[in-house]
C-alpha positions in Angstrom: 0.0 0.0 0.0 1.7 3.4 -1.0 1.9 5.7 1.7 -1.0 8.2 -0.5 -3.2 5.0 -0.2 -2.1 4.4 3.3 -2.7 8.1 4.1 -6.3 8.2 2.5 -7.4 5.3 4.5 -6.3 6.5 8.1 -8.5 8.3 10.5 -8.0 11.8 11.9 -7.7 10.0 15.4 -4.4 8.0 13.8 -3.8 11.1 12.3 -3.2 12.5 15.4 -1.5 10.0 17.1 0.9 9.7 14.6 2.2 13.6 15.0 1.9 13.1 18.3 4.5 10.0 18.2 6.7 12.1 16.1 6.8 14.8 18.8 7.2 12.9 22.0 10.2 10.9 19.9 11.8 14.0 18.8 15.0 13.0 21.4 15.6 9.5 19.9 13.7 7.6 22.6 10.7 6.1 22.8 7.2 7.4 24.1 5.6 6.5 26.3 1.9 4.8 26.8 1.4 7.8 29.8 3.3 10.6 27.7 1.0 9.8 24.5 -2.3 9.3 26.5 -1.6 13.0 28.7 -0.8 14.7 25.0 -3.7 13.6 23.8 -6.6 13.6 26.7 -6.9 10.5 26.6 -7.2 7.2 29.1 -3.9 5.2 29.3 -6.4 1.7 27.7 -8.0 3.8 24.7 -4.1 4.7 23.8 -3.1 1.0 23.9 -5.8 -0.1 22.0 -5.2 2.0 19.3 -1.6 1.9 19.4 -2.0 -1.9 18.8 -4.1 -1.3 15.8 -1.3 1.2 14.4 1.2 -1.5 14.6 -0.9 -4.1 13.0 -0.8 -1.5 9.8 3.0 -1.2 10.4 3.0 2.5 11.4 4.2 2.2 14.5 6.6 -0.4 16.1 5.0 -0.9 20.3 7.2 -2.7 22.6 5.7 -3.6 26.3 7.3 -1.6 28.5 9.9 0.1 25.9 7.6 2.5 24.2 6.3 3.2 21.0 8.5 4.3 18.1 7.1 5.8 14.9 7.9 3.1 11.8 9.0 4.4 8.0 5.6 4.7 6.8 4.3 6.1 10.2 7.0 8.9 9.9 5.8 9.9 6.5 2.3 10.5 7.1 3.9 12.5 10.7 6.0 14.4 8.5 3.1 14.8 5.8 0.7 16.3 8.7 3.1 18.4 10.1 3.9 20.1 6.8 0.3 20.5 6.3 -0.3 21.8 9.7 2.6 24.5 9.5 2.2 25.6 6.1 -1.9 25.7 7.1 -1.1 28.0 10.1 1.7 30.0 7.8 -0.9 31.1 5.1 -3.5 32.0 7.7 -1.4 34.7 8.9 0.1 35.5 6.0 -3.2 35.9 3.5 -6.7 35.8 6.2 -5.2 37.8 9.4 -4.7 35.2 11.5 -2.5 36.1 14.8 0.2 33.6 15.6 -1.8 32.8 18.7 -5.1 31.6 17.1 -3.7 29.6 13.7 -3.0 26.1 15.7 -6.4 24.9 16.3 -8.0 25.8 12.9 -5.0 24.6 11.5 -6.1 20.9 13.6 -9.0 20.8 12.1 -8.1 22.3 8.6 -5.4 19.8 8.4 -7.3 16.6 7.9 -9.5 18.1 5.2 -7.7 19.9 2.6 -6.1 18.4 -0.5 -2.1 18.0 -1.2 -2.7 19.9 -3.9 -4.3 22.4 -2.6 -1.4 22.6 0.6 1.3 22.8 -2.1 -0.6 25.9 -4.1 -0.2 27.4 -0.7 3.5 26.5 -0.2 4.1 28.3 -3.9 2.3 31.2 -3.2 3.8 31.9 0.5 7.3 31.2 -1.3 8.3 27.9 0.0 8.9 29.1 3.3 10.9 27.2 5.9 9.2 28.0 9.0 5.8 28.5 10.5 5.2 31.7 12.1 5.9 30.3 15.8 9.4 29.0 14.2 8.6 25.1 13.6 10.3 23.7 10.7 8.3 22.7 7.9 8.7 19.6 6.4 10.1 19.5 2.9 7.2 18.2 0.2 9.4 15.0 0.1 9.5 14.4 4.1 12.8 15.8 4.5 13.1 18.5 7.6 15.9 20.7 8.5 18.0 19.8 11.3 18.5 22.5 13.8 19.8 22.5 17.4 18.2 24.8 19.5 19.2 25.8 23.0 16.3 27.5 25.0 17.3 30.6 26.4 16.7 29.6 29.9 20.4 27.9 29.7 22.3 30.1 27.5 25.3 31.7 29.5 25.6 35.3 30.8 26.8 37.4 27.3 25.6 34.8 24.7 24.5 36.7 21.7 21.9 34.5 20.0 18.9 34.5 17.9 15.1 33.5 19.0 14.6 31.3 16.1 11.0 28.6 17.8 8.8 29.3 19.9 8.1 26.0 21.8 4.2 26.4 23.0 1.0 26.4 21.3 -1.1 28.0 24.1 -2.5 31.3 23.3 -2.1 33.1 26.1 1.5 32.4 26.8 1.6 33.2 22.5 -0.4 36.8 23.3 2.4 37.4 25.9 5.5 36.7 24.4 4.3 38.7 21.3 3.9 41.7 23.4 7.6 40.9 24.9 8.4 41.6 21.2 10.5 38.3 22.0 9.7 37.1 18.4 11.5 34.2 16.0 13.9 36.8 14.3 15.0 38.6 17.1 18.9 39.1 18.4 19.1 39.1 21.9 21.8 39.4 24.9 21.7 37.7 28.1 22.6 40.6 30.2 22.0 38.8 33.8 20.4 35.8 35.1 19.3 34.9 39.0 19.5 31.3 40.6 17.5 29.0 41.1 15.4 29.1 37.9 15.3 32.9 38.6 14.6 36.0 36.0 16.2 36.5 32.9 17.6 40.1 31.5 18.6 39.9 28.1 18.6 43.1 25.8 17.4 42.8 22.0 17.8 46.1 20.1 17.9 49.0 22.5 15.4 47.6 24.8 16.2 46.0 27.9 13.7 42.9 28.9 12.8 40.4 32.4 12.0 37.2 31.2 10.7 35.2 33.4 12.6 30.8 33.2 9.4 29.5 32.3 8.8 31.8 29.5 12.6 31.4 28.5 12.2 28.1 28.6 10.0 28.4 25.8 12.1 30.8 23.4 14.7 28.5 21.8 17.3 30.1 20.3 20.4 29.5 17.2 23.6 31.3 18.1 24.4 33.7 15.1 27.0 31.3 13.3 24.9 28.4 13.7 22.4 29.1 11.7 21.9 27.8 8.0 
């Protein structure tokens, strides 16, 4: 079955699970029955259930006590959603007036419905672009995606000079207040200062001189200058 065929005939709940996989694995190791089931609101039996069903299509390879693991095919159609999702969230913005922190749950639903064709007339007319507007990588048409090491700014170094390049939250509110930090994917920053103990962080970014709280930092993940490509 090619993975088009394979794609057509999976649900929007496999759908899901499948990105879901692909984020929770991001680090190499498996996930987790209890990380998968809190990501997704759902009870730990529903996620087993369907996690044995995914492996009977090959999608997913589910070892007891090991985790679960996203298969070739299961990567494809993660990678496939994900590029859907982004590019979704990247032309709302871009062409209907979307704000970055109300594009990720139309893009949810948008993303099980629309066509490929459709999603790649909106890659060409957005130019291709390599990132959505929170900073997530966008998978390449052919499943290929970037490889970029981050480090949040919550452990950068007193005088790093680094660049916000992903923003690593989906919840609007924490999306409203960031924005208004003008702590943006784009911006050049400084760590002026930082206090113990998961304590403030002052970092400057043009002229301006900004607190950032560790979880927030946390959340800002950063490319130092040379790094990026």
């Amino acid at each position: 079955m090619t993975a088009e065929i394979q794609r057509d005939v999976l649900t929007r709940s496999a759908e899901d699970y499948l990105k879901a996989i692909y984020r929770l694995t991001a680090s190499g190791e498996p996930a987790s029955t209890t990380d998968l089931a809190a990501v997704l609101e759902l009870a730990p039996a529903s996620v087993s259930g369907m996690l044995r069903r995914l492996a009977d299509q090959n999608l997913v390879s589910h070892q007891l006590y090991r985790g679960v693991t996203l298969a070739r095919e299961g990567r494809r159609i993660a990678l496939r959603m994900l590029r859907r999702h982004r590019l979704i969230e990247a032309y709302l913005v871009a062409h209907l007036g979307y704000t970055w922190d109300t594009v990720h749950e139309e893009a949810e639903r948008l993303e099980h419905a629309v066509s490929d064709t459709l999603v790649e007339r909106m890659a060409k007319l957005l130019g291709d672009p390599r990132e959505d507007p929170h900073g997530d990588p966008i998978p390449g048409p052919d499943g290929s995606l970037a490889e970029v090491i981050y480090i949040p700014l919550a452990e950068l170094e007193v005088g790093s000079d680094v660049e916000i390049r992903r923003v690593n939250t989906s919840q609007p509110d924490r999306l409203r207040y960031i924005s208004g930090t003008g702590l943006v994917p784009g911006t050049r920053v400084r760590v002026l200062a930082r206090e113990p103990f998961r304590g403030p962080i002052r970092v400057r970014a043009g002229r301006r001189e900004r607190i950032v709280g560790f979880e927030i930092a946390e959340l800002l993940l950063c490319t130092r200058p040379a790094s990026r490509v």
